[in-house]
NUTISE-648175 format. One record per residue: x, y, z of N, C-alpha, C in turn. Coordinates in steps of 0.05 Angstrom, whole numbers, plus 5000, padded with zeros to 4 digits. Example, Ala and Ser with C-alpha at 12.3 -4.5 7.8 and 13.67 -1.06 7.14 Angstrom:
% residues 2
526448865156524649105156526449345156 525749555142527349795143525850015157 
This chain:
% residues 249
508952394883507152544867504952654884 503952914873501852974898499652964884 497052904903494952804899492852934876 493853114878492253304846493853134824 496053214818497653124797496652814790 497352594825496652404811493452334801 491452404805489052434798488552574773 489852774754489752844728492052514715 494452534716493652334705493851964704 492651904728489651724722487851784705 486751964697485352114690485851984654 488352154651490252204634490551914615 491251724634492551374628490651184632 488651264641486451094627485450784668 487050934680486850804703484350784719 484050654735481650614743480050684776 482150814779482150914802484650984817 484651094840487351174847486651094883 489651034892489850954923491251204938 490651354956491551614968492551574983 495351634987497551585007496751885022 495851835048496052075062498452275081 499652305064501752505077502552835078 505252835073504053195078503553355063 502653265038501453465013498253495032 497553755029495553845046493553675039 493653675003490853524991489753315000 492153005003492252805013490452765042 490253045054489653015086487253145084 486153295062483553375066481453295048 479653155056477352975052475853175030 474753355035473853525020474953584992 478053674993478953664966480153464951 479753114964480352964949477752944927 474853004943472452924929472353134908 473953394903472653464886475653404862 478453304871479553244856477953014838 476752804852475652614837473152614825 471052814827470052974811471053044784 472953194794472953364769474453214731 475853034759477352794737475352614730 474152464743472652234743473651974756 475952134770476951814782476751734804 475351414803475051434843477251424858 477351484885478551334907477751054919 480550884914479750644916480250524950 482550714953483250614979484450854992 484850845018487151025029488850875046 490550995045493550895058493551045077 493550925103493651095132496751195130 497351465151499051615144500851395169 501751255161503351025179506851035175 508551195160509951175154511651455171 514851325173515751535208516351795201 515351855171515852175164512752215169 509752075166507652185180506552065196 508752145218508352065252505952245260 505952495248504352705260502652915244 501752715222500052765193497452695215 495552865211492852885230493252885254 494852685260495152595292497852505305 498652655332501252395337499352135344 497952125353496151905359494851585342 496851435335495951305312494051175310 492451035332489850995329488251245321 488751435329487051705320487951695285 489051705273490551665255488451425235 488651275249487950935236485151025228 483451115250480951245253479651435239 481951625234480851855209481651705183 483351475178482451395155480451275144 478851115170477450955163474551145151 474951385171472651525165472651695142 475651645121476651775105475851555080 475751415086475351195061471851215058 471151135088467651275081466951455073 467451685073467151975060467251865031 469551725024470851804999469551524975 467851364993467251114984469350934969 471350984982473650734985473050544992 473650334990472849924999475349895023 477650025022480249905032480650185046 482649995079483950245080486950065085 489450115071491449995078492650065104 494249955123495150095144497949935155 500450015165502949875171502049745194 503849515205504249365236504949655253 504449615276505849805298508549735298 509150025299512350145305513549925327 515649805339516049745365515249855386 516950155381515850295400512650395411 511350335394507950385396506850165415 507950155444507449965452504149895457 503750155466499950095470498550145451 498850225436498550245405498449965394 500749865396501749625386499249245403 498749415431497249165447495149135434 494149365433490749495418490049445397 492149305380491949435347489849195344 489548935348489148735323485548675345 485348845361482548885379481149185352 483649375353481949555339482149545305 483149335295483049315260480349265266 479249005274477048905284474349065285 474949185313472349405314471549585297 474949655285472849795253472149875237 473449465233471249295201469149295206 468349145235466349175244463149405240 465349615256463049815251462450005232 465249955206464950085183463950025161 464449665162465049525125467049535117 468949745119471549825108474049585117 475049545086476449215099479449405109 480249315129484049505145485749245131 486449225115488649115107491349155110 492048965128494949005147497248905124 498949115119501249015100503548915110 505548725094507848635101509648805093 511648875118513849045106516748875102 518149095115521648955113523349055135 525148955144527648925160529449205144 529649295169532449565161534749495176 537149655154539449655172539649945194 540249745229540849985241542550265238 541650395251543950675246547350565255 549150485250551150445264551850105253 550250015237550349675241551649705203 553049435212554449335187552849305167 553249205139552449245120549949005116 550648835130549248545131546348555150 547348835178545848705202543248875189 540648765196538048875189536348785221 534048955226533148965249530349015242 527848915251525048995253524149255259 523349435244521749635273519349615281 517849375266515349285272514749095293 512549115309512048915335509848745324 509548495320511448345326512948245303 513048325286513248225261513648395230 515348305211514548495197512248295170 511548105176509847935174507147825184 504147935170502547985190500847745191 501347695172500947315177501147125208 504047335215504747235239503047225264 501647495253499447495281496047395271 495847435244492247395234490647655236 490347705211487447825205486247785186 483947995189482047905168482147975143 484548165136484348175111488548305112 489048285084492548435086492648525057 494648655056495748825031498848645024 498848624997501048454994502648664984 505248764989507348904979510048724966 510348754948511648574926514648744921 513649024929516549164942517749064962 515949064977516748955008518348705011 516848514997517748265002520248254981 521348344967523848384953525448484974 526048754989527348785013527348565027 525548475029525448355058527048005045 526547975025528047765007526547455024 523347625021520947395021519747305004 518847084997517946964974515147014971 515247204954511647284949509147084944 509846904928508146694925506746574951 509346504969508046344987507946445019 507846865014505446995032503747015020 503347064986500447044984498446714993 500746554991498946285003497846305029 500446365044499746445080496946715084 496846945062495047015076492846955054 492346735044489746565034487446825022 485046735031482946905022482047215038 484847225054484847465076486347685059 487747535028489647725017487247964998 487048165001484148324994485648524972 488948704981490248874973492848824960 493148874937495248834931496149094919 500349124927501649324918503149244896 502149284871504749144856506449374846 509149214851511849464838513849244845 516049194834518449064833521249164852 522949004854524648984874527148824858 529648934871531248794850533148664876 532548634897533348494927534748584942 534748894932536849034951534649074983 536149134998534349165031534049365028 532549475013530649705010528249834991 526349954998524150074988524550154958 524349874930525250044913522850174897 519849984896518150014879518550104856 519849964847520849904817518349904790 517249954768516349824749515749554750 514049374750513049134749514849004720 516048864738518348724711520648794698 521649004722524449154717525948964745 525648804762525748664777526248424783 526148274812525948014808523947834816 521948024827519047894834517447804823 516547594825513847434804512547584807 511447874790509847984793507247844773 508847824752507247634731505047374743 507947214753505746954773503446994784 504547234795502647254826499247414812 499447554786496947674783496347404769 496947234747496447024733494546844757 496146774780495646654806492246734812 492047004815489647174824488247074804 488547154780486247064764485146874759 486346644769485446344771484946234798 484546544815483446464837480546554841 479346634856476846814873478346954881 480247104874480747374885479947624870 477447734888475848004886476348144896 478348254898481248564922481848724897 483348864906484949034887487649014880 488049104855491149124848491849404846 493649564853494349824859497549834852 497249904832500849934822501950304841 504050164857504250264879508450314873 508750514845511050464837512750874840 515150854839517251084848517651154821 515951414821517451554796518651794807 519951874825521752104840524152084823 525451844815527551904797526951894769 524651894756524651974734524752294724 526952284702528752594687526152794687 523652714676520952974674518952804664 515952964662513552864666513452684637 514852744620514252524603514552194609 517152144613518351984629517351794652 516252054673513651914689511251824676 510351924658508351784647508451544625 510251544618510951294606511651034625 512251044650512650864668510450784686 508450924680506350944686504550724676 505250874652503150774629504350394620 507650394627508150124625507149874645 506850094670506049894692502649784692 502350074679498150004669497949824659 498949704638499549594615501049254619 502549304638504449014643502148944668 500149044684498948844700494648724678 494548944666492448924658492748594631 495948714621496548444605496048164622 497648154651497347954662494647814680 493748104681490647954685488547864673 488647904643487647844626485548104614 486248194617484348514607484648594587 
């Protein structure tokens, strides 16, 4: 969905803000016309999603710290709290040495919390149906390495056929971001509806609310195969609805 559209309606469904995936809808990439999208709606920007994904290799920057950087200064513009951002590629090797020196420097010198998300294992080009491979260094688990804050993807961890519960335990009071959308365990990106699935999506906000967790929840769900805009907005409006139930709202 592009960033106008999704900002009417938020607007529209009663949401409380919206998270901006920066990719190649122009809007997404220019600072200026997200502020007056959210203007004109009333809805904030809560977070941005650095353009980390291998179709925007070259959304602002080939340079992904350059990249990481205009988000951060994209979330300040936009008075976002969060900026989400992936592990380095493998191949990002100096990229990849640098990274957990520059999440660091800046939280540091922004406020802005970089919440490192967990992804999933792909199958190679050429590999059997079973074989799955990392493209993340070191990990597609950021637990693995530590920071100060992470994004929990509940898509993710369905691919990846990780037990959500107990990465939200592993990343403790560092967990700030959460993506909720469902997974039905296929090894792949389904972002499903919250409860069309097999993820404790339910648990895991019940969990939150009987914790000190003061982060966000960001229903982070695929309506590309829905038939037309009605349709999208009814799945919308179910996922509004199935997390606000479970948090007690």
């Amino acid at each position: 969905m592009k960033a106008g559209a999704a900002f009417e309606m938020a607007a529209d469904l009663g949401y409380d803000g919206v998270e901006v995936m920066v990719w190649a809808d122009p809007v997404s990439q220019d600072v200026s016309a997200l502020r007056r999208w959210s203007r004109r709606t009333g809805v904030p920007v809560l977070s941005i999603h650095s353009p980390s994904l291998l179709i925007t290799q070259r959304v602002w920057s080939p340079d992904p710290e350059v990249r990481l950087r205009m988000s951060v200064d994209a979330a300040l513009e936009l008075g976002a709290r969060t900026v989400v951002v992936h592990p380095p590629f493998r191949w990002q090797r100096r990229y990849g040495d640098a990274f957990g020196d520059l999440v660091d420097e800046l939280e540091e010198a922004s406020g802005i919390e970089v919440a490192v998300e967990n992804m999933f294992k792909v199958r190679p080009p050429g590999g059997s149906r079973t074989s799955r491979v990392s493209a993340f260094r070191p990990s597609i688990d950021p637990t693995d390495v530590g920071f100060r804050h992470y994004t929990l993807d509940l898509s993710h961890t369905a691919a990846a056929g990780m037990d959500a519960l107990a990465l939200a335990e592993r990343m403790g009071s560092g967990l700030t971001h959460v993506h909720l959308a469902d997974g039905t365990g296929l090894p792949k990106d389904e972002h499903l509806v919250p409860g069309r699935g097999i993820e404790p999506c339910a648990e895991l906000l019940e969990k939150l609310v009987n914790s000190d967790f003061s982060g966000q929840i960001v229903l982070e769900i695929n309506t590309r195969r829905s038939p037309n805009a009605a349709q999208r907005s009814r799945d919308l409006a179910e996922s509004l609805l199935f997390a606000r139930f479970h948090l007690g709202q």
